[in-house]
Each structure stands twice: as C-alpha cells, then as structure tokens.
VEXRO-942474 format. One line per field, with one value per residue (C-alpha): x negated, y negated, z; residue in three letters. Coordinates in pm, 1 decimal, always signed. Layout:
N
px: X | ...
py: Y | ...
pz: Z | ...
residu: ALA | ...
// end
This chain:
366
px: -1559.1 | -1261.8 | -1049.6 | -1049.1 | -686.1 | -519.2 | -548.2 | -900.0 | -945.7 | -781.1 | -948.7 | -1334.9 | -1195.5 | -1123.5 | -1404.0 | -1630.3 | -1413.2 | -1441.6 | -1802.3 | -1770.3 | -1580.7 | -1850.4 | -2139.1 | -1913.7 | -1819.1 | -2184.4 | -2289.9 | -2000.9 | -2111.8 | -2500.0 | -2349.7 | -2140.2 | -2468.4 | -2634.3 | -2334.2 | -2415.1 | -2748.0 | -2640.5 | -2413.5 | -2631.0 | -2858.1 | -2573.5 | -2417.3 | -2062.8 | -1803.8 | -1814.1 | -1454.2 | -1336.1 | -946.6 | -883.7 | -1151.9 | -980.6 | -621.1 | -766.7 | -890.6 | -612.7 | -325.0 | -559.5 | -541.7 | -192.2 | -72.4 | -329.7 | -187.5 | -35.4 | +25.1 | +181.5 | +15.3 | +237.2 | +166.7 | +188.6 | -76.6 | -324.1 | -248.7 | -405.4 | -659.7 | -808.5 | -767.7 | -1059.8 | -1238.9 | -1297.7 | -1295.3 | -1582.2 | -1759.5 | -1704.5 | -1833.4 | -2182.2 | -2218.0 | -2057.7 | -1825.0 | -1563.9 | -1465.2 | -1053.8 | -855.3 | -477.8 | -164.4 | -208.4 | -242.0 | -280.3 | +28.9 | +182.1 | +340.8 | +49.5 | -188.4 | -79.6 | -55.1 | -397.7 | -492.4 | -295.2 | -526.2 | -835.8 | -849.4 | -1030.3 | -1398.2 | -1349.8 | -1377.5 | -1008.3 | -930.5 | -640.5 | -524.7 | -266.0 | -110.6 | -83.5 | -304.4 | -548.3 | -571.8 | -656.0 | -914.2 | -1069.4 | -1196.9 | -1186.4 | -1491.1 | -1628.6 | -1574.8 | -1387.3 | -1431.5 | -1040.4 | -727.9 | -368.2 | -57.1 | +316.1 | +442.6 | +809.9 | +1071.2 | +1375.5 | +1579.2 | +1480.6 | +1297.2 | +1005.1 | +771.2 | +754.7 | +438.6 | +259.0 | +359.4 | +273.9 | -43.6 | -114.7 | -70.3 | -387.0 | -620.5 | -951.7 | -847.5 | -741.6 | -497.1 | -699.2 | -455.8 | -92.1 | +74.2 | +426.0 | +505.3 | +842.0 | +945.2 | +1114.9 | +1234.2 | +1214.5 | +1412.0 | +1103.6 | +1120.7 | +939.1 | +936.6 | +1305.9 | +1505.6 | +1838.4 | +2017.5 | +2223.7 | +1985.6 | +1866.4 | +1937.7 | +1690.3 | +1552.2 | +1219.6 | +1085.8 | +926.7 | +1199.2 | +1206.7 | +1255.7 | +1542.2 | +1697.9 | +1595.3 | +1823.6 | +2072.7 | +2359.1 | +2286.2 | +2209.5 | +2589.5 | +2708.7 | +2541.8 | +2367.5 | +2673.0 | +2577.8 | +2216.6 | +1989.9 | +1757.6 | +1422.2 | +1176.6 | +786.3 | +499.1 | +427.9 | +625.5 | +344.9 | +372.8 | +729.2 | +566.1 | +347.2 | +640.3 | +863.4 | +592.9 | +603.7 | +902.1 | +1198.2 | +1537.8 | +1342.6 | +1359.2 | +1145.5 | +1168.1 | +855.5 | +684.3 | +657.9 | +288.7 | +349.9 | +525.6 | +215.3 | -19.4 | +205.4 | +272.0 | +672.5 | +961.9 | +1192.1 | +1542.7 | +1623.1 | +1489.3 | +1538.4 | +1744.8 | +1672.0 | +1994.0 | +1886.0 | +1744.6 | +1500.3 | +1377.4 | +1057.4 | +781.6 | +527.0 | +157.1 | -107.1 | -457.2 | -634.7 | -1072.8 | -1278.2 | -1193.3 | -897.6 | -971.2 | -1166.9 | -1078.6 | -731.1 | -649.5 | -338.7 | -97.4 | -174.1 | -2.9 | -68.3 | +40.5 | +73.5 | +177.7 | +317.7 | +479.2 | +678.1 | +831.8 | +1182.6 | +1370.4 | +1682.6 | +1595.6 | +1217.5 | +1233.8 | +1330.3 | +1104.9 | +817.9 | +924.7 | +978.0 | +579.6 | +626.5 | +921.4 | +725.3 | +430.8 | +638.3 | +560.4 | +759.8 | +876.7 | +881.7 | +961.8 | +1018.9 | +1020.3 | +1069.6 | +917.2 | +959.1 | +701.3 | +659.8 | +496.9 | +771.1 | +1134.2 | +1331.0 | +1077.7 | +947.0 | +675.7 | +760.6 | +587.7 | +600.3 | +427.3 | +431.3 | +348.7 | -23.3 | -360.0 | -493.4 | -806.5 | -544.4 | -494.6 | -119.8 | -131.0 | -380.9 | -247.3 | +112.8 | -60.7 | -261.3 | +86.1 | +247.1 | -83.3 | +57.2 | +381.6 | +276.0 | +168.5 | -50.4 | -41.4 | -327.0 | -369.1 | -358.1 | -503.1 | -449.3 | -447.3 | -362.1 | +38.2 | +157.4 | +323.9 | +475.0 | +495.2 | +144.2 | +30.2 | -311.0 | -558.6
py: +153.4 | +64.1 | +348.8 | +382.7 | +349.7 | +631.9 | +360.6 | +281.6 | +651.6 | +706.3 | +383.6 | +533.4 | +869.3 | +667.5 | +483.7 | +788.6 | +943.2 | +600.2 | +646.4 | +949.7 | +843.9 | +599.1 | +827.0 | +1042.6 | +797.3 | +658.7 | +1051.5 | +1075.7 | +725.9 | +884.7 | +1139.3 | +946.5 | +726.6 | +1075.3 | +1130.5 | +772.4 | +867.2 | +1220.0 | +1006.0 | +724.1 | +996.1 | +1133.5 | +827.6 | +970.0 | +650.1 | +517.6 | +556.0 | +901.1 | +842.1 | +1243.0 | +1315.9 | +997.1 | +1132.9 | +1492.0 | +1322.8 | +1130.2 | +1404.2 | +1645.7 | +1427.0 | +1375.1 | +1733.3 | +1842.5 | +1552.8 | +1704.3 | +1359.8 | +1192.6 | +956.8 | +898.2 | +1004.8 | +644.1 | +564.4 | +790.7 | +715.9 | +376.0 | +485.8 | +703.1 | +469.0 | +231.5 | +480.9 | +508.2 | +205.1 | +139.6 | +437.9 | +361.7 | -13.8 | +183.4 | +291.9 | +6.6 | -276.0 | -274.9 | -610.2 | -557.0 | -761.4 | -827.3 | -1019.2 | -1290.1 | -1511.4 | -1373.8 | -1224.4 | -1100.1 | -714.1 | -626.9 | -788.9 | -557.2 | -259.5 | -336.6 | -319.3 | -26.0 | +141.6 | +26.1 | -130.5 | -415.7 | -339.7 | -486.6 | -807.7 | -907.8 | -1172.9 | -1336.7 | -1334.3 | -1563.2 | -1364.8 | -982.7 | -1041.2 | -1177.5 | -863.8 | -676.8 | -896.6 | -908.3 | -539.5 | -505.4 | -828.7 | -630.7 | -888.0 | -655.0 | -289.9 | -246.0 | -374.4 | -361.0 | -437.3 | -387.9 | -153.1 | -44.3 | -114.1 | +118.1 | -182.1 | -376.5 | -91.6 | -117.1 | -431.0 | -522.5 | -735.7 | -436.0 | -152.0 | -461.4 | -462.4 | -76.6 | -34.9 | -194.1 | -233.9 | -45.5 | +53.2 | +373.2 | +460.6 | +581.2 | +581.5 | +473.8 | +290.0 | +329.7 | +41.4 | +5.3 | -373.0 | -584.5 | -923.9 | -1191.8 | -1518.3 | -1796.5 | -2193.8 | -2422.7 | -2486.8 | -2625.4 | -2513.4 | -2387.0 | -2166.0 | -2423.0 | -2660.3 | -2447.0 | -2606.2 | -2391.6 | -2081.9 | -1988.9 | -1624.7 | -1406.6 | -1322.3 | -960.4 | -1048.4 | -1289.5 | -985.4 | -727.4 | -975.2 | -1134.2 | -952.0 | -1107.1 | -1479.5 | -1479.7 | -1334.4 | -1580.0 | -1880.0 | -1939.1 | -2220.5 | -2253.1 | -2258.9 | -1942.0 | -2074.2 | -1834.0 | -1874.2 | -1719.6 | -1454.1 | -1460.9 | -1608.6 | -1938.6 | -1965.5 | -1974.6 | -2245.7 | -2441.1 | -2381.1 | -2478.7 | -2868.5 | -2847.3 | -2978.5 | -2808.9 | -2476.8 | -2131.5 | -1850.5 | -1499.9 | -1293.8 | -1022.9 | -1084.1 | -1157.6 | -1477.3 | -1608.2 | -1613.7 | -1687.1 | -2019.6 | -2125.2 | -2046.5 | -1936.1 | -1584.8 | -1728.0 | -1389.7 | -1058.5 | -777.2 | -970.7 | -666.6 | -573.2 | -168.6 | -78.6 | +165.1 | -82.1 | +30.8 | -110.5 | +142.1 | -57.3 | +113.8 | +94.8 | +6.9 | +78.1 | +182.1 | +555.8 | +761.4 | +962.8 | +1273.2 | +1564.1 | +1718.6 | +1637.4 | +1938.3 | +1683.9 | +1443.8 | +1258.5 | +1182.1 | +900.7 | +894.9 | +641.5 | +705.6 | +586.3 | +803.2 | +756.8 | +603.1 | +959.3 | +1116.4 | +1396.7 | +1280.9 | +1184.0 | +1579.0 | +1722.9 | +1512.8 | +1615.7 | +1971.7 | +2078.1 | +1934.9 | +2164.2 | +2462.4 | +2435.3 | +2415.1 | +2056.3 | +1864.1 | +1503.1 | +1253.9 | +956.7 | +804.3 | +404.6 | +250.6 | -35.8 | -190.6 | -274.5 | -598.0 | -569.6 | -308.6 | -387.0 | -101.8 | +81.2 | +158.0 | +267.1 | +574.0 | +548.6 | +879.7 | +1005.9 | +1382.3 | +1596.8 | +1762.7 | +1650.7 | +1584.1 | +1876.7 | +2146.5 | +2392.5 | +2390.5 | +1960.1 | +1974.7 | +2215.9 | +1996.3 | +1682.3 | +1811.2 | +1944.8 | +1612.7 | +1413.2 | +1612.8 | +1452.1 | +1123.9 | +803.3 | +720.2 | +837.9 | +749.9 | +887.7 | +626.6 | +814.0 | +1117.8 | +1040.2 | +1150.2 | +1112.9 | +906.0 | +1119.9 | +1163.8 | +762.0 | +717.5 | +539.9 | +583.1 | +797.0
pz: +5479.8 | +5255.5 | +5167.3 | +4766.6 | +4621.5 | +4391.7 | +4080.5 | +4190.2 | +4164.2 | +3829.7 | +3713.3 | +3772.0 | +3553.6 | +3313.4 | +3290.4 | +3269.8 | +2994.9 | +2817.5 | +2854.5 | +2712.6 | +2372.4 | +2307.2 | +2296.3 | +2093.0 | +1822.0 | +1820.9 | +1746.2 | +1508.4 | +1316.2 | +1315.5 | +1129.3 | +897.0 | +830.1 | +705.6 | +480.5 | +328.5 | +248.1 | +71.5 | -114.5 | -209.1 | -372.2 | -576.0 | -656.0 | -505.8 | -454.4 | -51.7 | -52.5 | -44.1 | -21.8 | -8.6 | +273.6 | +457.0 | +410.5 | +521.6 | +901.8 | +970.7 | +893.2 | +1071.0 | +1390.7 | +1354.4 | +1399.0 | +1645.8 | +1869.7 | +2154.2 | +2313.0 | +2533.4 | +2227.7 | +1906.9 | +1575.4 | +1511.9 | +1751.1 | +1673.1 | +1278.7 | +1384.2 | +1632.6 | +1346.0 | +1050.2 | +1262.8 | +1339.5 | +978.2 | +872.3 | +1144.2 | +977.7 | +627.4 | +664.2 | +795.1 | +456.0 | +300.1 | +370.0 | +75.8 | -39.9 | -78.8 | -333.6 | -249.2 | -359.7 | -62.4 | +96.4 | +424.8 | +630.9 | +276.6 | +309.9 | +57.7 | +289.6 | +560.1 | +323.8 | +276.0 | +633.4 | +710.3 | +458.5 | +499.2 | +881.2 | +1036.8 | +892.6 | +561.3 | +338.6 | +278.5 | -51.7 | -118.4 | -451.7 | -582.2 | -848.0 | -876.4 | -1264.0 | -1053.0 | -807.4 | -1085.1 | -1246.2 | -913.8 | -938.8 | -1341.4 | -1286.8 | -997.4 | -726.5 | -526.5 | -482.6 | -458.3 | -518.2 | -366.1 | -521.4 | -521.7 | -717.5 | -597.1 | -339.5 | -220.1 | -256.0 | -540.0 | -755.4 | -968.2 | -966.4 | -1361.8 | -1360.3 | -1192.6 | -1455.3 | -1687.9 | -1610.0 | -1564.5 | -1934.1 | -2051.2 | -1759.8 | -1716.7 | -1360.2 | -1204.5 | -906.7 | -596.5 | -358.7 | -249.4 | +70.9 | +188.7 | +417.2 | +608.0 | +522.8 | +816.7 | +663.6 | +945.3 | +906.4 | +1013.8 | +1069.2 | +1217.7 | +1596.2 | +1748.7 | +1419.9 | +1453.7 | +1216.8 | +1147.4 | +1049.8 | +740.9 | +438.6 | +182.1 | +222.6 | +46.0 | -51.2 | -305.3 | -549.2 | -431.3 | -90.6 | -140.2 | -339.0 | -71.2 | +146.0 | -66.3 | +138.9 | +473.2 | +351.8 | +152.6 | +506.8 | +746.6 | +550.5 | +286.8 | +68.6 | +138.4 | -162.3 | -228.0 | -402.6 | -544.5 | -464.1 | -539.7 | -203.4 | +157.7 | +290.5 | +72.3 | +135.3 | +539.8 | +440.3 | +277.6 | +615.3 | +841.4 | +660.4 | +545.2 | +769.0 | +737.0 | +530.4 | +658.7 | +520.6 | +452.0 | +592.0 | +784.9 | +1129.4 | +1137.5 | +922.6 | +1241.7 | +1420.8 | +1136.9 | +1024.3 | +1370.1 | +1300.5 | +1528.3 | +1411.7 | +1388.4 | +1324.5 | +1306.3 | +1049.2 | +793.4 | +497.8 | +341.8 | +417.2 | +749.1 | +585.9 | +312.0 | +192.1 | -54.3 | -238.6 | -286.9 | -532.2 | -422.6 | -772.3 | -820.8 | -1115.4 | -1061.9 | -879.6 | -641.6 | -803.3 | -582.9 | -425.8 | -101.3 | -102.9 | -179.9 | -391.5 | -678.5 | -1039.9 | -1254.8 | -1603.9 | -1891.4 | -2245.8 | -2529.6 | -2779.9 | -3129.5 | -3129.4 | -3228.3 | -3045.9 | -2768.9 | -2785.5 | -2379.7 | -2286.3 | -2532.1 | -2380.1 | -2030.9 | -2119.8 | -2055.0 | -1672.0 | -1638.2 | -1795.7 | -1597.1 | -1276.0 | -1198.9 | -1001.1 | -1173.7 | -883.9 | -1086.6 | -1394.7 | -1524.9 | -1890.7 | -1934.5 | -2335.9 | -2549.1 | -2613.4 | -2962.9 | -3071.3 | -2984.9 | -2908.4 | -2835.4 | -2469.3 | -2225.3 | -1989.2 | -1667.4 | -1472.8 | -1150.4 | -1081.7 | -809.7 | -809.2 | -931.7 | -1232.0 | -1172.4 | -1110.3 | -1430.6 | -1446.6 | -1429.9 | -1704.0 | -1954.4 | -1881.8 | -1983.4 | -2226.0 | -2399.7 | -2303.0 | -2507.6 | -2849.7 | -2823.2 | -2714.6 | -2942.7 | -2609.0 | -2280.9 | -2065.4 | -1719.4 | -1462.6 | -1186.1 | -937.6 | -545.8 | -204.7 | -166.0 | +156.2 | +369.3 | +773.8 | +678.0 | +776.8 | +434.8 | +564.7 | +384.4
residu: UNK | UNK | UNK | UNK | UNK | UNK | UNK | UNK | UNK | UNK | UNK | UNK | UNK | UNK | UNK | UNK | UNK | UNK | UNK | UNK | UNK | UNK | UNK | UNK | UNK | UNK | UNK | UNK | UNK | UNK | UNK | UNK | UNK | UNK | UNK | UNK | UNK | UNK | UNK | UNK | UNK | UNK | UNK | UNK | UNK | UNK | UNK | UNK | UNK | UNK | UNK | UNK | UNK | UNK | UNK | UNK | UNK | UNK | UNK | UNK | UNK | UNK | UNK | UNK | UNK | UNK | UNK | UNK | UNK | UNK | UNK | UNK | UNK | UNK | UNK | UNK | UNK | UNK | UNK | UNK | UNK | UNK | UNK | UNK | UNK | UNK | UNK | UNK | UNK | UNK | UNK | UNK | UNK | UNK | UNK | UNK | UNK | UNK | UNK | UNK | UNK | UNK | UNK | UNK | UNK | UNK | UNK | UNK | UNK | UNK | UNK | UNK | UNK | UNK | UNK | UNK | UNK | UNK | UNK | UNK | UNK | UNK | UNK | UNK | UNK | UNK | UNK | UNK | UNK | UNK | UNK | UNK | UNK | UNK | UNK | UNK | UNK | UNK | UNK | UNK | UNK | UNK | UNK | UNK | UNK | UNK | UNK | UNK | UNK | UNK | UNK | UNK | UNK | UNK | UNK | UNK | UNK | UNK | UNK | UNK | UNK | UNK | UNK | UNK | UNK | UNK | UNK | UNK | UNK | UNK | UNK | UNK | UNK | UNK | UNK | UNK | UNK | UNK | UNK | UNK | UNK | UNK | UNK | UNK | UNK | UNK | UNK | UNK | UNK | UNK | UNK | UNK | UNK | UNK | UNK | UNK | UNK | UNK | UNK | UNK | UNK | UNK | UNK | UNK | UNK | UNK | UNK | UNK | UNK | UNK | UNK | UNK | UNK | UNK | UNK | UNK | UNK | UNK | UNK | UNK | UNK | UNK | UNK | UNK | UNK | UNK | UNK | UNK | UNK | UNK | UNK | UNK | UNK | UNK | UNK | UNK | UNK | UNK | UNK | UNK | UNK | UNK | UNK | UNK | UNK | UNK | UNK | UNK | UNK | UNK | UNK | UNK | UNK | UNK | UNK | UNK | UNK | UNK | UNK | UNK | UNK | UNK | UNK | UNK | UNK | UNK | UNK | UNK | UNK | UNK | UNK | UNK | UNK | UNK | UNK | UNK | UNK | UNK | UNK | UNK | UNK | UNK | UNK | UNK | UNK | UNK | UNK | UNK | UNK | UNK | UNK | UNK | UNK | UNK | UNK | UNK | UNK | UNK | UNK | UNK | UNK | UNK | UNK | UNK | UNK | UNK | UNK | UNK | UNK | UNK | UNK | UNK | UNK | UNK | UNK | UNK | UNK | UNK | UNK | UNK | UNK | UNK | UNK | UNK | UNK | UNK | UNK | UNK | UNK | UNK | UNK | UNK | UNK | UNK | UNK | UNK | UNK | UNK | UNK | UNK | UNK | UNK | UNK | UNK | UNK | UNK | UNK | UNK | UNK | UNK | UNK | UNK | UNK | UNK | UNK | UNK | UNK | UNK | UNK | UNK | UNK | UNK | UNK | UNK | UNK | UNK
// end
C-alpha cells in the first residue's frame, strides 16, 4: 500500500477544514437571508455601510495571522458582498469605463457580487442614482497630490444625494503602450488631467518633449494607446490587462504615497455611527471680514475636530464662495448637532451632505 506523503497529509486537513468553512458561510448566509427579511418588513436600506465597516475592522484586529490585514480586508469584503447580493444585488454607478481608479474604488467597496456601470462623466454618476438606475454612486473627490476634484464639490452643492460612505485608494500610475513599444518610441502621452498632474515631474525628467493630452478617464487614454501607434498611457495596472497593453514602466506618480479619496453617493448617508465616522457639510456665508472664524467657532466650542476645509466660488455671485468642510463625528451625536445647528444661524445655506463610516488602517472597505 502506498505510503501517504507529508503534503498528501496536510492536503486532506485542509480539505476537511475547507469543508468546514463552507458549511459555515452557508449557515452564516442563512442568517444574513433572515436579516433581509427583518429588513424588508421595516423598509431599512440593504446597504448598511456602518454594520459593514464594523465586520471588517473587527476581523482585522482579531487576525492573529500568519494572514495580512490586507488579506483578510479582502477575504471579508466578499464575504459580504456574497451576503449582501442575497438580499439584494446593488446596481453601482462609477466614473468608468472599466479599469478606472474609481472603478476599483468601487470594487474595493463593494466586491465582486454587484452590477458595475460605467459612466462617462462624473455628472452622469450622479444622475445615475438621482434617476434611480443605480443604487450607488462612486466618484472622485480628492487626491494628496492634486487636491480637491472641482466638478465633484460642483455637483455636491445642488444634488438630491447624500454621502454614505468614503474610499481611500493608494494610486500607482503605470506608464502603458501597446505590445513591442519602447520608451523611446513615445511620442504622446494620454491621461486624465489629474493624472498627468499627479505625474508631471517624472514625464519632464524622462519623456522631455513629448506632448501630454488630456482625456476623459485613464481608461480611455488605454483605449487610445491600444490603436494608437507611438501613444503611451497613464493608468492603473489593471488597464494593462484589460486593454491588452505592456507597463513600460511602473509607478511613474510624482509621490510614492499618492492617494485619491472616492465618495460613495445614494439617496441617504449612512443613518447610524459606526465609532468613527465622518460628516460633511456645505455652506455659504455673507461676504463680511472675520465671517469664516466666526462660522467655525461652534466646531471649536463643541470640541469637534475640523478635518478639512474647501472654497469653492459661486458662480451666480462673484466674490463670493462655497465652504466645503468635513468634520470628525456623526451627524446623530449631540455635540455634532448642537455645532451645526449653531453653524445653520450663521450660514445663508448650509446643507448637510451626509455622515459615514471614516476609512481607516487604509482598508477603504466598510
């Protein structure tokens, strides 16, 4: 009789643990199917970005490994989106086409189990879910390098929608061609305006004298490169594959921990505290001197932390501007809503654009 081998042997435990996991996530997704009902009958939303949030960081610091953080971030964020989809399978707008950063901000946040569409401009992300076609929406809203993303502020002014949840995704520039291009046989390079600016530094140092041309998304300036002879484009790393392109070169971001901040947009934000969550909120004031620091001055009172601030002007009043502001702490909390209740007094307008789960330990992942 043969003599079983140690992998054989390690091979059959794992097996049996495998076997194990399944009938655990199958009794896990019974139970997630019994939270759909409960929900169904009080109309509560499907997507519960604070619960989400809650799992994942849970996992995350009860890893002992040898798994990373990273890993179980991701072996989590399917699990859910596997169980979510039993209740419902969100339809999830973003700025595409596919293989954009926002696409895979998108996917970082809501995994595998959902119906992904491309939207050509960041406008029509947001009309998307305002017309009920999609349940959500994701869209840029800030890089480390390049700061805030006008058109979405823009939009946030007026729109119906609230902010449910953010996504803080590491952004690795890749330098992509077609098949047998050298670097020397660039002679354009095509990208999204930001990203050309988020690598401006390198292209002067190593492409001098090639032509930068703006498009729409990273992932059109791949479509251009894969037909176009002699153009290179600026993209993630996925477009490579997607686009049938080579990576002339790796990592070509200006700042090795460029980042990009996407808002997850829906009809409401997300209604309860997670224990770290953020809130946005947008105003406009009266053109008078010191009005900025008196309108600040209730944060400060209340012992709320300012985590940001962005003027944006208003285009039917020159001179006169927009204050976009995101603080630490929900919206349902006491101190938050006595601060932005003072904060309303002072304001011509200030709408609240929605309270939701901060991304933190760089998971993005609620």
């Amino acid at each position: 009789m043969p003599r079983t081998t140690p992998i054989e042997t390690l091979r059959g435990r794992i097996d049996r643990i495998d076997d194990r996991l399944l009938g655990l996530l199958n009794a896990r997704a019974r139970l997630v199917q019994q939270v759909g009902t409960e929900k169904a009958h009080s109309a509560a939303a499907v997507y519960d970005p604070a619960r989400e949030k809650q799992i994942v960081e849970r996992m995350m610091q009860a890893s002992t490994g040898p798994l990373e953080t990273e890993a179980v971030r991701a072996i989590f964020g399917e699990i859910i989106s596997a169980s979510r989809a039993l209740e419902q399978r969100l339809r999830v707008s973003f700025f595409g086409p596919a293989a954009t950063f926002t696409h895979l901000a998108a996917r970082r946040q809501f995994g595998d189990q959902v119906d992904y569409l491309p939207a050509p401009t960041v406008a029509d992300v947001f009309l998307a879910v305002e017309r009920a076609q999609a349940n959500m929406g994701v869209v840029p809203v800030e890089n480390t390098t390049e700061g805030a993303v006008a058109r979405t502020l823009d939009l946030l002014v007026d729109s119906p929608l609230s902010i449910c949840a953010e996504v803080m995704l590491p952004v690795t520039h890749c330098l992509l061609a077609r098949p047998g291009t050298t670097l020397g046989g660039v002679r354009r390079v095509v990208a999204h305006p930001q990203a050309l600016g988020q690598c401006r530094r390198w292209l002067v140092a190593n492409l001098p004298g090639v032509a930068g041309e703006e498009e729409a998304s990273n992932a059109r300036a791949a479509e251009r490169a894969a037909v176009e002879e002699g153009t290179a484009a600026i993209a993630a790393e996925a477009a490579a594959t997607t686009y049938g392109l080579d990576i002339l070169v790796p990592a070509i971001q200006d700042e090795a921990d460029n980042t990009t901040r996407f808002l997850v947009l829906g009809p409401q934000d997300s209604p309860r505290a997670s224990g770290d969550d953020k809130t946005s909120i947008v105003f406009s004031v009266r053109d008078e001197v010191g009005i900025l620091v008196r309108m600040l001055r209730p944060l400060a009172s209340h012992g709320i932390d300012l985590i940001k601030i962005e003027s944006r002007p208003l285009h039917e009043r020159p001179w006169e501007y927009y204050f976009f502001v995101d603080l630490k702490g929900h919206r349902t909390e006491a101190r938050v809503r006595r601060a932005l209740a003072e904060v309303s007094k002072r304001a011509l307008r200030l709408r609240v654009l929605g309270s939701y789960p901060a991304a933190c330990n760089g998971t993005g992942a609620s």
